[in-house]
NUSEFI-937885 format. One record per residue (C-alpha): chain; residue number from 1; x, y negated, z negated. Coordinates in steps of 0.001 Angstrom, whole numbers. Layout:
<pt><mol>A</mol><seq>NUM</seq><x>X</x><y>Y</y><z>Z</z></pt>
...
***
This chain:
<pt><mol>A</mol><seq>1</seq><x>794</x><y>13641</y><z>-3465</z></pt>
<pt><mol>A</mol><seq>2</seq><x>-2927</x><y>13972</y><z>-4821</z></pt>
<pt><mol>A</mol><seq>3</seq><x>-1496</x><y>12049</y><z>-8174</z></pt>
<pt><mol>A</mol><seq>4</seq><x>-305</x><y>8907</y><z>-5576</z></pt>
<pt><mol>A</mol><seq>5</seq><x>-3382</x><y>9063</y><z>-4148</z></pt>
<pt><mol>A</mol><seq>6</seq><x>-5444</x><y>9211</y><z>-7255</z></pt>
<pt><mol>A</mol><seq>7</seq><x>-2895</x><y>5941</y><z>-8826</z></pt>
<pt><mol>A</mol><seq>8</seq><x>-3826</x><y>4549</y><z>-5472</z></pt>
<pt><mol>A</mol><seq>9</seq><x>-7374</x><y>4696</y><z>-5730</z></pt>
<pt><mol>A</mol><seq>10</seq><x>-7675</x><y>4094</y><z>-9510</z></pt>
<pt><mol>A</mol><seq>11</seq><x>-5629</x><y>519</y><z>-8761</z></pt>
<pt><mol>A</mol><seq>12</seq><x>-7678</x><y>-36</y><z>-5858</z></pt>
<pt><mol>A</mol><seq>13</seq><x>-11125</x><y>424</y><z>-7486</z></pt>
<pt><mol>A</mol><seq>14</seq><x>-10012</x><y>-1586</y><z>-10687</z></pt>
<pt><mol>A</mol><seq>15</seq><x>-8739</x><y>-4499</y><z>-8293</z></pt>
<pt><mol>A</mol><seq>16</seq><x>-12152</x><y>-4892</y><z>-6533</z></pt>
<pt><mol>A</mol><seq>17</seq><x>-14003</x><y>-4365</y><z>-9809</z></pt>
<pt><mol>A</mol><seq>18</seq><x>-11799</x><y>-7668</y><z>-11644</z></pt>
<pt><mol>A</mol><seq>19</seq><x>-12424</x><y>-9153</y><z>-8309</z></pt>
<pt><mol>A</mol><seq>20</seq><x>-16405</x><y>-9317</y><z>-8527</z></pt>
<pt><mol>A</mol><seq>21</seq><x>-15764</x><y>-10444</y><z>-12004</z></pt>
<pt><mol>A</mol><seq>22</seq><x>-12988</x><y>-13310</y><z>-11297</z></pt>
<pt><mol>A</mol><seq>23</seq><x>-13674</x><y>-16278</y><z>-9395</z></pt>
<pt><mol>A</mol><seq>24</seq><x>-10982</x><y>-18727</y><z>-9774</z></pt>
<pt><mol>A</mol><seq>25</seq><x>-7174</x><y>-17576</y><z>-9169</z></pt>
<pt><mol>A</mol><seq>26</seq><x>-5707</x><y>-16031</y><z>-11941</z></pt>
<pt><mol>A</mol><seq>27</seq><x>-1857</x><y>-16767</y><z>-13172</z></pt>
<pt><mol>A</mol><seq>28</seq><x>815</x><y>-14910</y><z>-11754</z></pt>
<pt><mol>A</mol><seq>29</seq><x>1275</x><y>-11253</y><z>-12765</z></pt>
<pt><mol>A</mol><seq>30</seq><x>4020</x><y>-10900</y><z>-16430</z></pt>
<pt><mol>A</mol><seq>31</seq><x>7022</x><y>-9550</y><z>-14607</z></pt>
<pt><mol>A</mol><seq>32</seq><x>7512</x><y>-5902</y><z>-14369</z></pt>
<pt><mol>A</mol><seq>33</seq><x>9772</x><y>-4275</y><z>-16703</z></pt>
<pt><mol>A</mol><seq>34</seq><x>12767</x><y>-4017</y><z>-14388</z></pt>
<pt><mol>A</mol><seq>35</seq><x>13943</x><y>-7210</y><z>-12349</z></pt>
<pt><mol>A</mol><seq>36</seq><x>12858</x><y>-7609</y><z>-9339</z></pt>
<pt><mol>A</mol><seq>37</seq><x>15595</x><y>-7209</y><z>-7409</z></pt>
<pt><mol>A</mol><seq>38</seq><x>15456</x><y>-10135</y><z>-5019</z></pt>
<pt><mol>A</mol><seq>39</seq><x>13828</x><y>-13640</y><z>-5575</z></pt>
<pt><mol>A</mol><seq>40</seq><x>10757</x><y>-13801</y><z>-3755</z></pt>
<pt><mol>A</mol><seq>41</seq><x>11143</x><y>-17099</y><z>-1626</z></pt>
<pt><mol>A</mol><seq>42</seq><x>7752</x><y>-18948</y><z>95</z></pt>
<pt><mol>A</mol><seq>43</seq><x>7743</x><y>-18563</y><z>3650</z></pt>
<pt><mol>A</mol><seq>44</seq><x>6089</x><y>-21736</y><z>5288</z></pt>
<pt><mol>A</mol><seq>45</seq><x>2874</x><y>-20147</y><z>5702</z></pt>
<pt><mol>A</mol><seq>46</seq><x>2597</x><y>-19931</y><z>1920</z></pt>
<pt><mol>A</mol><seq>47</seq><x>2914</x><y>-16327</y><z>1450</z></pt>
<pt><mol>A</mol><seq>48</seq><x>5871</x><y>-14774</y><z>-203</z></pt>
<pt><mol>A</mol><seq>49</seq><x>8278</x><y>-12320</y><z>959</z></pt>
<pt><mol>A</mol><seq>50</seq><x>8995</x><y>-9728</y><z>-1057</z></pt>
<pt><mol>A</mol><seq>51</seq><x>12221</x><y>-7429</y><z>-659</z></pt>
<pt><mol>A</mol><seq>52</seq><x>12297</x><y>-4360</y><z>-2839</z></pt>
<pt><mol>A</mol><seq>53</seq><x>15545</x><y>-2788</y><z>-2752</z></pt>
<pt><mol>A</mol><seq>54</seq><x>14502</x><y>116</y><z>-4564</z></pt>
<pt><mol>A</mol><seq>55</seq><x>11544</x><y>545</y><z>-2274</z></pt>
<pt><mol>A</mol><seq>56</seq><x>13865</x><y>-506</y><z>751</z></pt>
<pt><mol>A</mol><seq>57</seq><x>11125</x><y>-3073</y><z>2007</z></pt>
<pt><mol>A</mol><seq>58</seq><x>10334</x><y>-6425</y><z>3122</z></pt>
<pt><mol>A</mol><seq>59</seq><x>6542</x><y>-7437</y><z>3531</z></pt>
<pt><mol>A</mol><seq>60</seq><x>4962</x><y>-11038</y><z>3442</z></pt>
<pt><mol>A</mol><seq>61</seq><x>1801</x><y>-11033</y><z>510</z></pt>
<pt><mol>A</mol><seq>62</seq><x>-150</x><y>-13956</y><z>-1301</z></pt>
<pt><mol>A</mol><seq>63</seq><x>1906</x><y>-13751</y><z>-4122</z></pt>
<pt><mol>A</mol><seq>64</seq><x>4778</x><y>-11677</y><z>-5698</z></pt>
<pt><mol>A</mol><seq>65</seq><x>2769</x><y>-8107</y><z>-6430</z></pt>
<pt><mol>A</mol><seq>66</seq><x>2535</x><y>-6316</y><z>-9611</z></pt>
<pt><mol>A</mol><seq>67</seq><x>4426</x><y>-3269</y><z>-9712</z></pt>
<pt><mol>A</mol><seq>68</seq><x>3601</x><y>-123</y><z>-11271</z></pt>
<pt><mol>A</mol><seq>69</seq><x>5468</x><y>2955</y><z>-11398</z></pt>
<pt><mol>A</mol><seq>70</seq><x>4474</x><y>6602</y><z>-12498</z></pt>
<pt><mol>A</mol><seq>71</seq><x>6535</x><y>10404</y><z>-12840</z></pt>
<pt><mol>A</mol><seq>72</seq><x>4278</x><y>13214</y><z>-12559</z></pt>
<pt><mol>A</mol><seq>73</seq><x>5533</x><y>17014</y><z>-13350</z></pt>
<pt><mol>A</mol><seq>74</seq><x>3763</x><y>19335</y><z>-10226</z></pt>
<pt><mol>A</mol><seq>75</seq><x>4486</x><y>22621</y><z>-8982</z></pt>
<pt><mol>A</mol><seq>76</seq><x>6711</x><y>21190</y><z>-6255</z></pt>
<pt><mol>A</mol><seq>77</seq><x>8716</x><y>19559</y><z>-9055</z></pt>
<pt><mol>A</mol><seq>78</seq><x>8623</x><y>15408</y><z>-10105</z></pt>
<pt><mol>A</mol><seq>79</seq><x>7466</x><y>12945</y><z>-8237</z></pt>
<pt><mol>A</mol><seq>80</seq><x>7426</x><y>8741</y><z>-8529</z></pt>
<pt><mol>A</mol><seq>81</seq><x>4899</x><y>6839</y><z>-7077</z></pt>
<pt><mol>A</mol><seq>82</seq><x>5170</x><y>3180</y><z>-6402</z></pt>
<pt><mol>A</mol><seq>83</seq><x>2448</x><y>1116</y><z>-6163</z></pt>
<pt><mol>A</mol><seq>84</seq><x>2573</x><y>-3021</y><z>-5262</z></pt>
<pt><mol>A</mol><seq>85</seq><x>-771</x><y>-4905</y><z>-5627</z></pt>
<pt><mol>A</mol><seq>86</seq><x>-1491</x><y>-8503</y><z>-4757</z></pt>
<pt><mol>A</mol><seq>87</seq><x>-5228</x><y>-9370</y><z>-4892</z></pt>
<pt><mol>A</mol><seq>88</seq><x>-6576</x><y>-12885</y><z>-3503</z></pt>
<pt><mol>A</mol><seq>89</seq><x>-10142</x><y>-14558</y><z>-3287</z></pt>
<pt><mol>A</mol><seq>90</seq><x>-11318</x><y>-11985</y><z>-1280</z></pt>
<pt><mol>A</mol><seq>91</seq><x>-8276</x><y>-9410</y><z>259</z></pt>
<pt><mol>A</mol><seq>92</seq><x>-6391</x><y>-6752</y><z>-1835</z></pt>
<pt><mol>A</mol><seq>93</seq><x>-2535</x><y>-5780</y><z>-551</z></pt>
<pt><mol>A</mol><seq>94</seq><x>-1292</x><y>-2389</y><z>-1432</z></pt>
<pt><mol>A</mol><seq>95</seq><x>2137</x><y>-1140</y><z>-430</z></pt>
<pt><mol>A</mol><seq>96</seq><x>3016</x><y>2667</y><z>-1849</z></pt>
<pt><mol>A</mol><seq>97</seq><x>5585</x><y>5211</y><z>-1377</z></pt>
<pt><mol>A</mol><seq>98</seq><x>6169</x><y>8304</y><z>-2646</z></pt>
<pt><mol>A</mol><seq>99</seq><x>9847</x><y>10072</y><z>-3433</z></pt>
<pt><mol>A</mol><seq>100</seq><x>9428</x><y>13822</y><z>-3991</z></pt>
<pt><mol>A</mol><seq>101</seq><x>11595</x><y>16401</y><z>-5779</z></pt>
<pt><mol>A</mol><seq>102</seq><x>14868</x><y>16984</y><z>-2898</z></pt>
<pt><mol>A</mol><seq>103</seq><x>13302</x><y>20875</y><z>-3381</z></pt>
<pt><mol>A</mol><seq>104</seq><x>10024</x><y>20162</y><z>-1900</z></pt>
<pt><mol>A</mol><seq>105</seq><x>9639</x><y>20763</y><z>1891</z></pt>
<pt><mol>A</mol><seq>106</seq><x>6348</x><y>19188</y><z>3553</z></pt>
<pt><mol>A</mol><seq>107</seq><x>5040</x><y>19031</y><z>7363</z></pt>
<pt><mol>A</mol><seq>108</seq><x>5838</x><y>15404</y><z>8225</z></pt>
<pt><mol>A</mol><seq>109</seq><x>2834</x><y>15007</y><z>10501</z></pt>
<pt><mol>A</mol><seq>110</seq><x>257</x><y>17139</y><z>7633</z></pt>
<pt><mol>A</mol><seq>111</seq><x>2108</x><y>14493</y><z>5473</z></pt>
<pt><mol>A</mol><seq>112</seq><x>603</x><y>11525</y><z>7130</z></pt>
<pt><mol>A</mol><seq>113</seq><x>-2703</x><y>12989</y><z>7962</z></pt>
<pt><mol>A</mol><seq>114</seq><x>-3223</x><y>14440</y><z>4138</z></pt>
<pt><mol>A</mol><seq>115</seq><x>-2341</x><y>10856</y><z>3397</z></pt>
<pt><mol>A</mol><seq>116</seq><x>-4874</x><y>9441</y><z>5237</z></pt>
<pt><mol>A</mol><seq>117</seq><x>-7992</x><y>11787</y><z>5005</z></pt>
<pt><mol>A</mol><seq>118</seq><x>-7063</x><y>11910</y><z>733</z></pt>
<pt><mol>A</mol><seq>119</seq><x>-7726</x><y>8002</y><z>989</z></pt>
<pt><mol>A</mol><seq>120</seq><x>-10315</x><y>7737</y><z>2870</z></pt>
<pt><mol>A</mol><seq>121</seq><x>-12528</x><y>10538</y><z>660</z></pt>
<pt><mol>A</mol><seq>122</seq><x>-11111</x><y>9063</y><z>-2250</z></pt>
<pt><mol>A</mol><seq>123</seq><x>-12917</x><y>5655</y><z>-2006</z></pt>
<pt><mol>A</mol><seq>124</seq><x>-16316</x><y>7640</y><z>-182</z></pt>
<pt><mol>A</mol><seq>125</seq><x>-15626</x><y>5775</y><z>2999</z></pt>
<pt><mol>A</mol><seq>126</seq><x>-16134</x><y>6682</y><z>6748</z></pt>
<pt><mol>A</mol><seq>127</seq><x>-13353</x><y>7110</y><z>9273</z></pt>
<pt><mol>A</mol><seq>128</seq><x>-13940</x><y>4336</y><z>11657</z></pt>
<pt><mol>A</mol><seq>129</seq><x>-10835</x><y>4873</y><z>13892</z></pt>
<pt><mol>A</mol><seq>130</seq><x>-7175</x><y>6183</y><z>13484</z></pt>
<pt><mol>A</mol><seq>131</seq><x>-4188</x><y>6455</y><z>16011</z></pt>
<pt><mol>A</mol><seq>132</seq><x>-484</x><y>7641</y><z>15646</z></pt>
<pt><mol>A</mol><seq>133</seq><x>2096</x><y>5290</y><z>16252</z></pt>
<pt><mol>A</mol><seq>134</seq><x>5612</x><y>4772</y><z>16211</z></pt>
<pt><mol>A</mol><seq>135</seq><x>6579</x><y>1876</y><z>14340</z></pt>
<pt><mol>A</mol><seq>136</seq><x>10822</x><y>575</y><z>14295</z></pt>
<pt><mol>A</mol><seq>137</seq><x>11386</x><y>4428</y><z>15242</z></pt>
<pt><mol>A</mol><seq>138</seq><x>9123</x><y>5788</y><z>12253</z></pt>
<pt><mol>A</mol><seq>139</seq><x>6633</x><y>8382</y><z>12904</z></pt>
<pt><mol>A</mol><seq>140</seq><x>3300</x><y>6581</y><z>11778</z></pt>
<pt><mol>A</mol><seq>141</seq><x>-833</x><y>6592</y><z>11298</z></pt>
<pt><mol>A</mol><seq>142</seq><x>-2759</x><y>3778</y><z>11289</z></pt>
<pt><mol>A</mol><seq>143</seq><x>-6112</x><y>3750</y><z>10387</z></pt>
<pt><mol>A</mol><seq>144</seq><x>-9677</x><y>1974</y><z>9471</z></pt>
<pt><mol>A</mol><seq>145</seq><x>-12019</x><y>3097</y><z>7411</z></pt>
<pt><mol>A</mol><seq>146</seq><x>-14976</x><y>1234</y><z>5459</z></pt>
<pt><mol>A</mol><seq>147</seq><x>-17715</x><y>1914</y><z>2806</z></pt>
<pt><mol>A</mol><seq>148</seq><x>-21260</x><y>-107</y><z>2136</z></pt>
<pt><mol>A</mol><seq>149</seq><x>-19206</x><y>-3328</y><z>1588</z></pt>
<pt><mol>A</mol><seq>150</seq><x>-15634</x><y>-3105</y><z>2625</z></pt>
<pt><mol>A</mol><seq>151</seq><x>-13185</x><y>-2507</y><z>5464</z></pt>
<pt><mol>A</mol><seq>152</seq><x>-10141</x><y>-1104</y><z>4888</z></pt>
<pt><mol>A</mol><seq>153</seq><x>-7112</x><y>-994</y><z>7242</z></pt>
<pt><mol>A</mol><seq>154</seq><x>-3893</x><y>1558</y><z>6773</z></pt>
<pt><mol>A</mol><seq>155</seq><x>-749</x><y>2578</y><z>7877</z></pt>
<pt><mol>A</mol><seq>156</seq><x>1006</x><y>5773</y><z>6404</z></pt>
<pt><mol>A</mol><seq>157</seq><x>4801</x><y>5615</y><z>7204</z></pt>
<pt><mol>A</mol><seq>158</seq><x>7305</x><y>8559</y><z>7032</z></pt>
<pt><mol>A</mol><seq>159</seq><x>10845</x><y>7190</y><z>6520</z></pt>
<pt><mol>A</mol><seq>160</seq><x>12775</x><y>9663</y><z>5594</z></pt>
<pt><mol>A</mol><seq>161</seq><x>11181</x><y>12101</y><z>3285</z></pt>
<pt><mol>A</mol><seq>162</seq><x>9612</x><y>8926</y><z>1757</z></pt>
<pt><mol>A</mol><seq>163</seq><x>5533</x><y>8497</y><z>2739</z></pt>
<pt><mol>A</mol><seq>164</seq><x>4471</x><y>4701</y><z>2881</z></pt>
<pt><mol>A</mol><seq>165</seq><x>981</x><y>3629</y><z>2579</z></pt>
<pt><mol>A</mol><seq>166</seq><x>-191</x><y>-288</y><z>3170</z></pt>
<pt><mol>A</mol><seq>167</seq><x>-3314</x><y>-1098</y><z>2856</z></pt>
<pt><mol>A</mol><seq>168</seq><x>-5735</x><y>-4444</y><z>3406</z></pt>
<pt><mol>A</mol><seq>169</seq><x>-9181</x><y>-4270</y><z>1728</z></pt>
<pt><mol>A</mol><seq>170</seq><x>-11554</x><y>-7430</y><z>2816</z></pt>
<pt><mol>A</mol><seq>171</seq><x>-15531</x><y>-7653</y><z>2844</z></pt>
<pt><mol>A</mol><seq>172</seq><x>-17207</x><y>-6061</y><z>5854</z></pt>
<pt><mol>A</mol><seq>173</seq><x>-19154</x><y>-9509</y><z>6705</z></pt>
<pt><mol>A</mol><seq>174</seq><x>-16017</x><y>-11704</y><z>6149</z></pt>
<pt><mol>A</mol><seq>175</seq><x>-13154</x><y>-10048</y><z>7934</z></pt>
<pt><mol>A</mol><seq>176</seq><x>-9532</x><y>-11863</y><z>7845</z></pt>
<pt><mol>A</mol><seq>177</seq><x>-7534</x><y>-11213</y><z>10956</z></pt>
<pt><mol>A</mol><seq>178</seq><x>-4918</x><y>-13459</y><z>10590</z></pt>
<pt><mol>A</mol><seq>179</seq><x>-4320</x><y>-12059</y><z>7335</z></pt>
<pt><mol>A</mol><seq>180</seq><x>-4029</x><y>-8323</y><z>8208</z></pt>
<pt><mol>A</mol><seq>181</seq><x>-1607</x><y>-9120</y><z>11233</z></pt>
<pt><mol>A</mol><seq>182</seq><x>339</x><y>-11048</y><z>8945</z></pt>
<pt><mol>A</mol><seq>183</seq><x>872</x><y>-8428</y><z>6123</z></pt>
<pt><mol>A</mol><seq>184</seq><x>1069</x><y>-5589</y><z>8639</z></pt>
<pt><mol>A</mol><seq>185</seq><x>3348</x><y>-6776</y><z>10942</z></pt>
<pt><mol>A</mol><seq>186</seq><x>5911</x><y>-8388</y><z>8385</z></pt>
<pt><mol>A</mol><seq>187</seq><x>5802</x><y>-4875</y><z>7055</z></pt>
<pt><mol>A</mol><seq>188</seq><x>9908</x><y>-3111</y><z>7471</z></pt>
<pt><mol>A</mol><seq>189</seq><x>11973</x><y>-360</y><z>6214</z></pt>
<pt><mol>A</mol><seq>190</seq><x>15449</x><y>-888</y><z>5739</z></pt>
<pt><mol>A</mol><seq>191</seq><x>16973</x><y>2602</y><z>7164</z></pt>
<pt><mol>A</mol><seq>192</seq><x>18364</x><y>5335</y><z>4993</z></pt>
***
């Protein structure tokens, strides 16, 4: 879990670092090296949804988000992480999940609270607020947390034995409501 975490962070700290360097919308992402497995239709609002099949997900973003994948050997066998990243003018999306070694047997609840607390130390921020939740029947955390410049807002899913993380970064002094309902609450797990 501390590799997702670190893949996490790593994407998330490059993402804000091209973002102070990029000021005009760059081209769509070069398509992952598998398919995506469902066409990624506009929504009236503009955004697209994206349906990963693999991930089982649906979530509304910007723009169709980059994919990246890594296995990593621990001493609780492999694991895959699963990042999605979509980065506008001024908000970064971030959908991850997790799928362990069958072997490996975790406390669901330390799960989601490891989850959080690894994030939140990982990009030196302060714990503003955080509350469990049950979301479609799935034990849940959501979370804020923010550093000098930045708010961030979470949820860390379990589905299964499958952790979910979403995340919305956005500047501290320019803070996009509409946008965080949007990508939060278009958010679903297909059941297993």
């Amino acid at each position: 879990m501390k590799r997702f975490l670190a893949i996490l962070l790593t994407t998330l700290a490059f993402t804000f670092s091209l973002s102070a360097q990029e000021h005009t919308r760059r081209p769509p992402a070069t398509a992952p090296a598998r398919p995506t497995p469902t066409p990624a239709p506009v929504d009236n609002g503009g955004w697209v949804r994206y349906n990963s099949v693999n991930g089982r997900f649906s979530v509304l973003m910007p723009e169709t988000p980059e994919e990246k994948t890594d296995t990593t050997q621990s001493d609780h066998g492999p694991y895959t992480t699963h990042l999605f990243v979509v980065r506008d003018t001024k908000n970064v999306y971030l959908i991850g999940w997790v799928d362990y070694d069958p072997s490996f047997n975790f406390n669901r609840q330390a799960e989601l609270e490891a989850n959080r607390d690894n994030f939140v130390k990982g990009i030196n921020a302060t714990l503003v607020s955080t509350r469990p939740l049950v979301l479609d029947g799935y034990s849940a955390l959501e979370f804020s947390a923010e550093t000098a410049d930045r708010m961030f807002k979470s949820r860390v899913y379990m589905v299964g034995r499958r952790p979910y993380q979403i995340v919305i970064g956005y500047p501290k002094d320019d803070p996009d409501s509409v946008a965080t309902n949007r990508f939060f609450n278009s958010f679903k797990v297909s059941p297993y």
